[in-house]
C-alpha positions in Angstrom: 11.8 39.9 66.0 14.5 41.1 63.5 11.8 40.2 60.8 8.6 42.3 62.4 10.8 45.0 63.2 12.2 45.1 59.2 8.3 44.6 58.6 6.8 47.5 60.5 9.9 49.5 59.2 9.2 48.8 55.5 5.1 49.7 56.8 6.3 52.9 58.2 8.4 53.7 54.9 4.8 52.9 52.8 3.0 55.1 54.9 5.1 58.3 54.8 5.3 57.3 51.2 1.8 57.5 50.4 1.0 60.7 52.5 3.8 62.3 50.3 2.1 61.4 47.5 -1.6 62.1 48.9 -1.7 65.9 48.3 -0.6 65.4 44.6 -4.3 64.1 44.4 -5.8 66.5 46.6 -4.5 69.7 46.5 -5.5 72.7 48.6 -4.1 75.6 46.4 -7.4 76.8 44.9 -5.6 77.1 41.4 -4.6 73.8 41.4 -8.6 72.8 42.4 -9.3 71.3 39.0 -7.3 68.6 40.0 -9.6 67.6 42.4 -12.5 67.8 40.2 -10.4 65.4 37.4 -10.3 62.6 40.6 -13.9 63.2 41.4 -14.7 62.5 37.7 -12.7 59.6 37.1 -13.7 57.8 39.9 -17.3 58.5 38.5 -16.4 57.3 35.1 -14.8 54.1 37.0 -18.2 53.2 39.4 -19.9 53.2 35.5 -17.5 50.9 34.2 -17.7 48.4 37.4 -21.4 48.9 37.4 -22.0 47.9 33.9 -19.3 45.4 33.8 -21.2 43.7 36.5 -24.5 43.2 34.8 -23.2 42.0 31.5 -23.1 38.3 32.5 -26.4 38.7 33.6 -27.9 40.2 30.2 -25.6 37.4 28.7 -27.0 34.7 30.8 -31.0 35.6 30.1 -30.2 36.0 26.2 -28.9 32.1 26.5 -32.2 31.4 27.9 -34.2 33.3 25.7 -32.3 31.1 23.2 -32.7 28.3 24.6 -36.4 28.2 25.7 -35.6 27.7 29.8 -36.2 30.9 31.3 -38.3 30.4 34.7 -40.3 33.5 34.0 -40.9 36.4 32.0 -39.2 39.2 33.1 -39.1 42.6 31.4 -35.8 41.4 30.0 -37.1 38.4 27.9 -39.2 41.4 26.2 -36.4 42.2 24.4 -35.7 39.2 22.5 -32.4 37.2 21.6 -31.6 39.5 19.1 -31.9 42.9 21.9 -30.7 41.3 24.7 -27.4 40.5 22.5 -27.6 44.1 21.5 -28.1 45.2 25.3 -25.1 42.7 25.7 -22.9 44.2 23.1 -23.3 48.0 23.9 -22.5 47.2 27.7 -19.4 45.8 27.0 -18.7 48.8 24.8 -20.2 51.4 27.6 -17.8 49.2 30.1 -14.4 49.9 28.5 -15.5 53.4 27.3 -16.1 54.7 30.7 -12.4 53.0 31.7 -10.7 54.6 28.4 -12.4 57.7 30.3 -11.1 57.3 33.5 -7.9 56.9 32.0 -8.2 60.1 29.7 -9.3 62.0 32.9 -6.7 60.9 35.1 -3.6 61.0 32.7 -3.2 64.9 33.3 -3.3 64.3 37.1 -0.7 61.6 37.4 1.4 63.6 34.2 1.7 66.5 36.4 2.3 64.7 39.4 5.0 63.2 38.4 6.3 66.7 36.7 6.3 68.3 39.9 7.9 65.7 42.0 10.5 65.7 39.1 11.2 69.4 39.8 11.1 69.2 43.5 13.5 66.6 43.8 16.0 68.8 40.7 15.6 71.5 43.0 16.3 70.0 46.5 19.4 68.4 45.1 21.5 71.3 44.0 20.4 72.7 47.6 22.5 70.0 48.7 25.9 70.3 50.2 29.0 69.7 48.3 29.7 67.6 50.8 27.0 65.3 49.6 27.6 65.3 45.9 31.4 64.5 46.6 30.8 61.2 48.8 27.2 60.5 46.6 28.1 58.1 43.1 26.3 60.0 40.3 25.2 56.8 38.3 23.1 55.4 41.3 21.6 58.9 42.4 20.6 59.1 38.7 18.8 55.6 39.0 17.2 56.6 42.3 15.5 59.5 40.8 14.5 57.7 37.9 12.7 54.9 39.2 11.0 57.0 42.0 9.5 60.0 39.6 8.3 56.7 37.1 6.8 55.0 40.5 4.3 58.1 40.9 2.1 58.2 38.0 1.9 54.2 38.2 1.3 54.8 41.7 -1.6 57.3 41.8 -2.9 55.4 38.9 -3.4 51.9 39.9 -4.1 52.6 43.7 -6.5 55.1 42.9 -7.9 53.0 39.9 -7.0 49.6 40.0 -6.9 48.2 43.7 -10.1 49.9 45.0 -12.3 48.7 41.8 -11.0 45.6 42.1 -12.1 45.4 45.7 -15.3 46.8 44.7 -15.9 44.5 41.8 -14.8 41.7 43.6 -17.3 42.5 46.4 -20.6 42.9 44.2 -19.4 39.8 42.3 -19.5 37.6 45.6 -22.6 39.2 46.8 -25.0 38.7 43.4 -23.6 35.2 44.0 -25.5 35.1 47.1 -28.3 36.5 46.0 -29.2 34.9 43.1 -28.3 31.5 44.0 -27.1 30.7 47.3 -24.8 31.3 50.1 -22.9 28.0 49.4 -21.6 29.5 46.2 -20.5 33.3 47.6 -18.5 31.1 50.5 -16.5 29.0 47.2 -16.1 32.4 45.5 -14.9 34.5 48.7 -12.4 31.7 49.6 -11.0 31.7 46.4 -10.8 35.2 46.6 -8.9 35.1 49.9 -6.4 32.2 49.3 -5.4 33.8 45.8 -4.7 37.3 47.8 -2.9 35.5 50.4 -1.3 33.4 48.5 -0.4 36.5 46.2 0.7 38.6 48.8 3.0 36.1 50.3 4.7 35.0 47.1 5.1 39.0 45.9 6.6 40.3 49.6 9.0 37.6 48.4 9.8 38.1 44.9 9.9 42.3 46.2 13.2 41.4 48.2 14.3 39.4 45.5 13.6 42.3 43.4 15.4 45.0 45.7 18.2 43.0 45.3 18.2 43.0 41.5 18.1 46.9 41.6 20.6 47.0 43.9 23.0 45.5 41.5 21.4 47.1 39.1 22.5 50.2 40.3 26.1 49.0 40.9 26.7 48.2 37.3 25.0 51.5 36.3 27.6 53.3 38.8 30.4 51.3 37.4 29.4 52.3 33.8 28.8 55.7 34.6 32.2 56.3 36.5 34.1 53.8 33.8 32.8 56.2 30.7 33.6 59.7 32.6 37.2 58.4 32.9 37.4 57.2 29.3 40.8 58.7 28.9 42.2 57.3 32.4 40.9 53.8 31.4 42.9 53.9 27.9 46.0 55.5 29.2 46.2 52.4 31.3 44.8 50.3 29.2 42.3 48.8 31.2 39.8 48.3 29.1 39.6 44.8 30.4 40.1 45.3 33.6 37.1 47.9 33.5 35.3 45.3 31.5 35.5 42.9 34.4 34.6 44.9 36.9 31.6 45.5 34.9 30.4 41.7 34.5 30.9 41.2 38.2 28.3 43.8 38.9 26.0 42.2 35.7 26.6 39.0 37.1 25.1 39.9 40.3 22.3 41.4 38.3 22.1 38.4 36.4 21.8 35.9 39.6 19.0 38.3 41.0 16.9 38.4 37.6 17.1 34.5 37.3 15.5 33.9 40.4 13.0 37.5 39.8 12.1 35.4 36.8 11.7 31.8 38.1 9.6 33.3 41.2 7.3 34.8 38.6 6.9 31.4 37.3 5.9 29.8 40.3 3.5 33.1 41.4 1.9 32.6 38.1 1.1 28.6 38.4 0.2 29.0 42.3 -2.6 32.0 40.7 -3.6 30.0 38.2 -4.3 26.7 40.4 -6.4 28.8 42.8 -8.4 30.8 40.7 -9.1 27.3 38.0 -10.0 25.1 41.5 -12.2 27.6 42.2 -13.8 27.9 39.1 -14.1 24.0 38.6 -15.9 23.4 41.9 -18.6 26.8 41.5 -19.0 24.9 38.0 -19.6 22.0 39.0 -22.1 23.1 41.6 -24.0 25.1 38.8 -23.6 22.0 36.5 -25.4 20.3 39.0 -28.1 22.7 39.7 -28.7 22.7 35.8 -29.1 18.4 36.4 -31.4 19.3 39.2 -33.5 21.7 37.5 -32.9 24.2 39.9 -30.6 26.4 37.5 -31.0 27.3 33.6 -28.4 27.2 31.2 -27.6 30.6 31.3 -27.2 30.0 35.0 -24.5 28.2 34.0 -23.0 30.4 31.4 -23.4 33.2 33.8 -21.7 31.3 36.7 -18.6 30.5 34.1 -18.7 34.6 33.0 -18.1 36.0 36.4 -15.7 33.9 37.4 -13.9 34.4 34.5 -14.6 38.1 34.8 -13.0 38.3 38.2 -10.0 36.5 37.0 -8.7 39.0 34.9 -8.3 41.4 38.0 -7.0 38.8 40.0 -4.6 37.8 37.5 -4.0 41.1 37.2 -3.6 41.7 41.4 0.4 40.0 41.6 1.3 42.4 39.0 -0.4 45.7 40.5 0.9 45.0 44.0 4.2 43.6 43.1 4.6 47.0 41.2 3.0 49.2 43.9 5.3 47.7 46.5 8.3 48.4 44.6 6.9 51.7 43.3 6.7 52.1 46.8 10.7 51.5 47.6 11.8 53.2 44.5 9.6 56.5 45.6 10.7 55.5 49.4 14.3 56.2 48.3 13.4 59.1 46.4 11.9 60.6 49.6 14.4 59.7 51.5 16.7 61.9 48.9 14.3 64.7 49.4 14.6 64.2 52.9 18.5 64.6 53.3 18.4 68.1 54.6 20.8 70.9 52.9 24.0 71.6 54.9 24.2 75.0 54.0 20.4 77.1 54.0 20.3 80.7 54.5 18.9 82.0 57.8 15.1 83.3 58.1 14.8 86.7 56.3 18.8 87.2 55.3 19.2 90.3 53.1 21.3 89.8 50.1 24.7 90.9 49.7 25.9 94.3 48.7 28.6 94.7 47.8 30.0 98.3 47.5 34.0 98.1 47.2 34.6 93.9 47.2 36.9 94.0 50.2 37.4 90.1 51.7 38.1 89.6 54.9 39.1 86.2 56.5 38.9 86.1 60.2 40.9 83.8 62.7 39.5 81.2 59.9 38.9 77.6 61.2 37.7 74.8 59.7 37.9 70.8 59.2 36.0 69.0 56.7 35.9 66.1 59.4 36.2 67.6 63.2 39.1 65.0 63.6 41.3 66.8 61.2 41.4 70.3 61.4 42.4 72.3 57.8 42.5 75.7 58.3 43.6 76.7 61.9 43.3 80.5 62.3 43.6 82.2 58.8 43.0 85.7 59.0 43.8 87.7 55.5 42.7 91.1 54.5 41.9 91.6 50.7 41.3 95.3 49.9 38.8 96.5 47.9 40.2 96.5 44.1 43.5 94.6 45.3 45.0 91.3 44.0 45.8 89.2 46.6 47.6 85.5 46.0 47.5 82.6 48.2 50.2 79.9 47.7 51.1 77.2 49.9 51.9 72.8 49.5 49.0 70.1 49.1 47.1 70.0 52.2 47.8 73.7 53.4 44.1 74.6 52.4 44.2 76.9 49.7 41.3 75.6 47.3 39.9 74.9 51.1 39.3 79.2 51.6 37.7 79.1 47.8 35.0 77.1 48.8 33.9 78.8 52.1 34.3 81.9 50.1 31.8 80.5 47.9 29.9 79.3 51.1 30.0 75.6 50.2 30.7 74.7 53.4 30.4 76.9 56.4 33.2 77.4 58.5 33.8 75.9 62.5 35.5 78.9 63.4 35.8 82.6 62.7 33.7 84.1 60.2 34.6 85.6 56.1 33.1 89.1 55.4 32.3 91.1 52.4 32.4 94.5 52.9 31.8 94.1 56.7 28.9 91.7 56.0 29.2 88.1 57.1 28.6 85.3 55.2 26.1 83.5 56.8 24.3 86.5 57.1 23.2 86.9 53.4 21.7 84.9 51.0 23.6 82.6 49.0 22.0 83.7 45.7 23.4 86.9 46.3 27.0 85.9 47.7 27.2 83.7 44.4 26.3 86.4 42.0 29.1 88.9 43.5 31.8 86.2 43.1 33.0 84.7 39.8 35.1 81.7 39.6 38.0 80.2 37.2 39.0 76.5 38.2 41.6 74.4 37.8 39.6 72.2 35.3 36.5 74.3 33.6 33.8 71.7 33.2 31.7 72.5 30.3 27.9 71.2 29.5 27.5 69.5 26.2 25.8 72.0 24.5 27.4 74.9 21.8 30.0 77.1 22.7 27.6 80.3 22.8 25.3 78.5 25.7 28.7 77.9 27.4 29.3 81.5 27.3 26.2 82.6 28.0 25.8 80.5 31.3 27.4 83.7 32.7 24.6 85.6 32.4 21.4 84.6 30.8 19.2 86.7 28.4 22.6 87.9 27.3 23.0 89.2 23.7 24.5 88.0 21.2 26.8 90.9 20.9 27.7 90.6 24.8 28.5 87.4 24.1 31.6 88.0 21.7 32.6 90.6 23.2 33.2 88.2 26.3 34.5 85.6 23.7 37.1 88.7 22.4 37.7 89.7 25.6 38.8 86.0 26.4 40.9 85.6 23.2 38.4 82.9 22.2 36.7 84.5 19.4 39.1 84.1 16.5 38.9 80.5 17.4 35.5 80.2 17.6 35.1 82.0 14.1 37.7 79.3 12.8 34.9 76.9 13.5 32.6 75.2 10.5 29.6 75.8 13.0 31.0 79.2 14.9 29.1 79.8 18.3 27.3 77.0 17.1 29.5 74.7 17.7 28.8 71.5 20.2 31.6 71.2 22.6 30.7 67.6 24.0 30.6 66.2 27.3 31.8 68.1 29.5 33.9 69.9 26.9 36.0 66.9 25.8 35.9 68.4 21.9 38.2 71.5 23.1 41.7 71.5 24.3 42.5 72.5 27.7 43.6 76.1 26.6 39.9 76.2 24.6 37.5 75.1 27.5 39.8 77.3 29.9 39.4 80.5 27.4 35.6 79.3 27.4 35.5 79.5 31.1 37.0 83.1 31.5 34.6 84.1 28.4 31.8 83.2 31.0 32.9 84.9 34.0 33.6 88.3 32.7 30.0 88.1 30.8 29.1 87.2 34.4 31.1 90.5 35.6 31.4 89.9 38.8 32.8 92.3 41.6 35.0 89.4 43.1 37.1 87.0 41.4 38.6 83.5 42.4 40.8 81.8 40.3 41.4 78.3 41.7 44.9 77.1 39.9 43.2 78.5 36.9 46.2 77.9 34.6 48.3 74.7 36.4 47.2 72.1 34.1 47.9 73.5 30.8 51.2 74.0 29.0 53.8 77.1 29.7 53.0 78.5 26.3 49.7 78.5 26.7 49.3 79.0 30.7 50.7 82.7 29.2 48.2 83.6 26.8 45.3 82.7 29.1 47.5 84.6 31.6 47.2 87.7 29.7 43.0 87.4 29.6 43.2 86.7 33.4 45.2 89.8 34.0 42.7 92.2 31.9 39.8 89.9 34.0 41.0 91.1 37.3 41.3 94.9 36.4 39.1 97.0 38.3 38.2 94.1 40.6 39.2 92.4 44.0 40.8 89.0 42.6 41.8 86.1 45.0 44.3 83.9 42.9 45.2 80.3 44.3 48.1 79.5 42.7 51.2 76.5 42.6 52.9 78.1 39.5 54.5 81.3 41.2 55.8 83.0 38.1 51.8 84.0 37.7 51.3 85.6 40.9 55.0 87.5 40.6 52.8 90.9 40.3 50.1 90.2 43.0 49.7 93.0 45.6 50.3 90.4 48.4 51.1 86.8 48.8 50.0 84.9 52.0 52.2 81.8 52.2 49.9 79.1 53.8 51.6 76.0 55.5 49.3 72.8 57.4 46.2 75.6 57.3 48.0 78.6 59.5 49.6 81.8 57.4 53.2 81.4 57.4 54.9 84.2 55.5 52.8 87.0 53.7 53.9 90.2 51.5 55.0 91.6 48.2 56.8 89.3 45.9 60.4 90.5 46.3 60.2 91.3 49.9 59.7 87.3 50.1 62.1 86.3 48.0 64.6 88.9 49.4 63.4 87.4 53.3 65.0 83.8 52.2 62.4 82.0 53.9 59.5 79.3 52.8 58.1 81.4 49.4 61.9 82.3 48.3 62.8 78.3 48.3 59.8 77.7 46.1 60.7 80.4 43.9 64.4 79.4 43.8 63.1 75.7 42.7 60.3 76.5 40.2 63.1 79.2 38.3 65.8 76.3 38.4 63.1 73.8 37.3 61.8 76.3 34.4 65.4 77.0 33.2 66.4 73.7 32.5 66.9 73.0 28.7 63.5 71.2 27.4 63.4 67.2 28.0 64.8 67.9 31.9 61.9 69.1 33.4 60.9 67.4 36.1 57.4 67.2 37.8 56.6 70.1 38.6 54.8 69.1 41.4 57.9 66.9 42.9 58.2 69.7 45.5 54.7 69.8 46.6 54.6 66.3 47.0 57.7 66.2 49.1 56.6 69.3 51.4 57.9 72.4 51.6 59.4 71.8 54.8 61.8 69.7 52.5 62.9 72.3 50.0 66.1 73.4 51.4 67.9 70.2 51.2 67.0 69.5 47.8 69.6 70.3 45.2 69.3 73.9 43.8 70.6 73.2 40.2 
């Protein structure tokens, strides 16, 4: 019962499968209409090519007899000779496989844009998807998903439409000309050889598909590995686990390995089972013709036609494991693909939301709740005002949910509780295109795309000039740098930036948000993984950012938010302290110990700094009883 119920599963799966792909073929936009006619004409050019190729062993077999001197009568055929029936014989096989080269020409732009479009739709619907998804997804595997399911479609559309139905066809006229021109005993032979190969085929492929499943499976596990191993090059050799990483690598290829053995030997035994069928079937139709011949009942060519059909239809047989081996897994790479286009997006905007407008930036967080699981609550009840034009800091341990408010400000995620307004519009009330052009963002760790420093800038806002563009990069203090360079702008900064220093990629970052020149700005710990030195010259560009805008700065290094026009002190997700700078430090509570051990920690002569993060992982709650040195 397990079984059928997997079965009629794995038939269900097909069948959405195949109407997803059915309007690619038939589409009802009336520019896309040519596309129909293209299907229309290829399936044309096909019936030609199955037609013809079905009466060549019959101009073959009464040339044979012309040659031979025992044709029963004297059909029109005979009229043409050895020599023109050899001819006739010659230019069908060439009319056969030029009507197929047809079809194929015909078709190619059908299934090419096919699989373009489904390329695109699934693009698209993925960065609609939540953060939550691409945090908990493994890149490697989705990029294998996606891969083998936009590859499935063309070879999809092209052999079902083209392959399976001809073959069908062929194989139908085939067993009926049998009948007709000889007798019923020999359609029966040909027709159960036709059925025991399918079976047979079918059976031994629904076999070698699971076998196969398995093999991408781990196929996709060591991709994932390799992926994840080489985006933590540096990690790997700090620890020196190149071995280890190695390892963990073979396990996954030894899996692989196992399933491709057995992939491979159950070919082998597929192929031998096809090729007993199809030769038993050939022998005893043979033998029946070679006695027919004896008898006097049948001509040579009888014979040699007999032998060409049923080698004829033995190519497409041959041919069938392959096609519906490949169609079934086509069929589960593209099933998995749908089901990727099928994960619906956490975050959408609601029916006819206007966008944003934003006419002074003010930010306004209201009794703010939110849990990223509902089992553990992270914000409990935030509410912060940001004024228009003001600079506003948020500060707090690990855990309080700082970088938490970044990311429903950015409408990542949408919060359980309360609501977050711009300029007395709610969040969820406006379009996301709109909220994420208002707001720019500096992170922790600016991720670059491997491209030159000039698209990196430009990513703020395309179609900018090139002019725009440095003066961003001035702006920034990146442009002397950048003119330093053998290749300038031009330069390639690698994946994901890895060419540039921390300092570089950040001042590449900042270049890209002020071209962006956004009303609101959010900078997430923009400077607490570079060095003091130069966490105060980026400081400097991230002060001139914020001027004239409402900035939001998520901090752990205090000494960069000294000059804010409020701090809100955040403690397990509820606001604990909030004010100016000196009024907290002068109020002795949870900001002044911080203060008090980030200046004793900065003051210490070089080589007796500690971790500057010691007191974050301890908790604040645990800063008064550490020694104040």
């Amino acid at each position: 019962m397990a079984a059928a119920g997997r079965g009629d599963e794995g038939w269900r799966r097909s069948m959405r499968t195949l109407r997803r792909v059915a309007p690619y073929l038939w589409p009802e936009a009336p520019e896309e209409r040519w596309v129909r006619r293209r299907v229309v004409l290829s399936l044309l050019s096909l019936g030609l090519a199955k037609v013809i190729a079905v009466m060549t062993p019959f101009l073959y077999k009464t040339a044979v007899d012309a040659l031979s001197g025992t044709a029963r009568d004297d059909g029109w055929l005979l009229a043409l000779g050895a020599v023109g029936l050899t001819v006739a014989y010659g230019i069908a096989r060439i009319g056969s496989i030029g009507f197929n080269e047809l079809r194929d020409a015909l078709f190619v732009r059908v299934g090419q844009r096919a699989l373009r479009k489904l390329a695109l739709e699934t693009f698209t619907h993925i960065h609609a998807l939540s953060l939550r998804y691409h945090i908990t997804r493994k890149t490697g595997g989705l990029s294998r998903i996606i891969e083998r399911g936009v590859k499935g479609v063309e070879f999809l559309l092209r052999f079902m439409l083209l392959s399976v139905g001809p073959l069908i066809l062929e194989l139908g006229m085939v067993t009926v000309l049998f009948a007709v021109l000889f007798d019923w005993r020999y359609a029966v032979v040909v027709l159960a050889t036709i059925v025991l190969y399918v079976t047979y085929t079918f059976k031994i492929t629904e076999w070698r598909v699971q076998i196969r499943r398995r093999m991408n499976e781990q196929d996709t596990d060591a991709n994932q590995k390799a992926v994840d191993s080489l985006l933590n090059f540096e990690t790997v050799k700090y620890f020196g686990a190149e071995g280890r990483e190695a390892a963990r690598y073979d396990a996954a290829m030894q899996g692989y390995e196992a399933a491709a053995i057995r992939t491979g030997q159950s070919l082998s035994m597929l192929n031998f089972g096809q090729a007993f069928l199809i030769n038993a079937g050939l022998v005893i139709v043979m033998v029946m013709a070679a006695a027919g011949v004896r008898a006097g009942t049948l001509t040579v060519g009888d014979f040699v036609m007999v032998n060409a059909y049923m080698i004829q239809i033995t190519m497409p047989l041959n041919f069938l494991g392959t096609v519906y081996r490949e169609i079934r897994q086509a069929l589960t790479d593209m099933g998995e693909m749908f089901d990727l286009l099928e994960q619906p997006a956490e975050i959408t905007d609601r029916a006819g939301a206007p966008a944003l407008a934003v006419t002074g930036g003010e930010v306004v967080l209201d009794d703010l709740r939110f849990g990223y699981e509902a089992a553990r609550p992270i914000l409990k009840g935030v509410s912060v005002r940001v004024g228009a034009g003001q600079k506003v800091a948020i500060v707090g341990p690990s855990g309080s949910g700082k970088s938490t408010i970044g990311r429903l400000l950015f409408r990542f995620y949408d919060v359980t509780g309360g609501a977050i307004r711009i300029d007395g519009q709610d969040l969820r009330d406006v379009t996301q295109a709109s909220l994420h052009a208002a707001i720019g963002v500096v992170p922790q760790d600016t991720v670059l795309f491997n491209d030159t420093i000039r698209y990196n800038i430009a990513y703020g806002r395309p179609g900018a000039t090139q002019a725009e563009i440095v003066a961003a990069a001035r702006a920034a203090r990146i442009h002397d740098f950048v003119q330093s360079l053998p290749e300038g702008y031009e330069t390639r900064v690698g994946e994901r930036g890895l060419k540039l220093s921390g300092g570089e990629k950040q001042r590449v970052g900042i270049a890209r948000t002020l071209l962006k020149d956004p009303p609101i700005l959010l900078l997430d710990e923009a400077t607490s993984a570079l060095d003091t030195q130069t966490e105060r010259d980026i400081q400097e560009s991230l002060s001139a950012m914020g001027r004239g805008r409402t900035v939001i700065t998520i901090a752990h290094r205090l000494s960069t938010i000294a000059d804010s026009d409020r701090i809100v002190v955040l403690e397990r997700g509820e606001v604990v302290e909030e004010g100016r700078h000196e009024d907290l430090v002068n109020a002795g509570g949870r900001y002044a110990a911080m203060w008090a051990r980030q200046s004793a920690e900065e003051s210490r002569p070089e080589g007796e700094h500690q971790d500057e993060a010691a007191g974050e992982e301890i908790g604040w709650r645990g800063f008064r009883s550490l020694p104040m040195n």
